[in-house]
N, C-alpha and C positions, 0 to 999 in steps of 0.2 A: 464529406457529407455524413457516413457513419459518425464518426466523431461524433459531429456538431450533435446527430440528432441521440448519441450514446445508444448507438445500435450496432456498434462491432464483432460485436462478439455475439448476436443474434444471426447477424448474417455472416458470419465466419463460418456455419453450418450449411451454406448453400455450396460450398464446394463441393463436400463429401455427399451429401444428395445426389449433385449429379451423376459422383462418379460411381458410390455404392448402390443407389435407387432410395426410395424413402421405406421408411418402415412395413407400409402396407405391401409394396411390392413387394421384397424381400419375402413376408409373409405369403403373400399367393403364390412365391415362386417356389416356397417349400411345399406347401399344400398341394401344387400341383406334382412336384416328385415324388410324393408319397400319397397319392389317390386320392388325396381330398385329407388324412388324418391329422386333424388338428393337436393332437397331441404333440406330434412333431412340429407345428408351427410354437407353440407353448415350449418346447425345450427348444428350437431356437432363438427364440424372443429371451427366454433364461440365461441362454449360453452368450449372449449378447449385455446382457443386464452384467453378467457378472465377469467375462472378459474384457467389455467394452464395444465399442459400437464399431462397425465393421470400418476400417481406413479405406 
């Protein structure tokens, strides 16, 4: 059905979602190791940009 509807590779992303969490979570779960400092959400979200997304 991906195929047909040329959405493979849209939903080839729902793997790693589940097993890493989605973006926002990730983010809250840094925020909350470091008291709320969004700084350190921003140099995650960086370290992510430029390593690549978490497997």
């Amino acid at each position: 059905m991906a195929r047909r509807l040329d959405c493979v590779a849209e939903l080839s992303t729902v793997d790693r979602i589940l097993k890493v969490g989605a973006s926002y979570q990730r983010q809250r779960e840094v925020a909350a190791k470091n008291n709320g400092d969004l700084t350190k959400v921003v140099d995650a979200l960086m370290a992510e940009m430029r390593d690549g997304l978490p497997s």
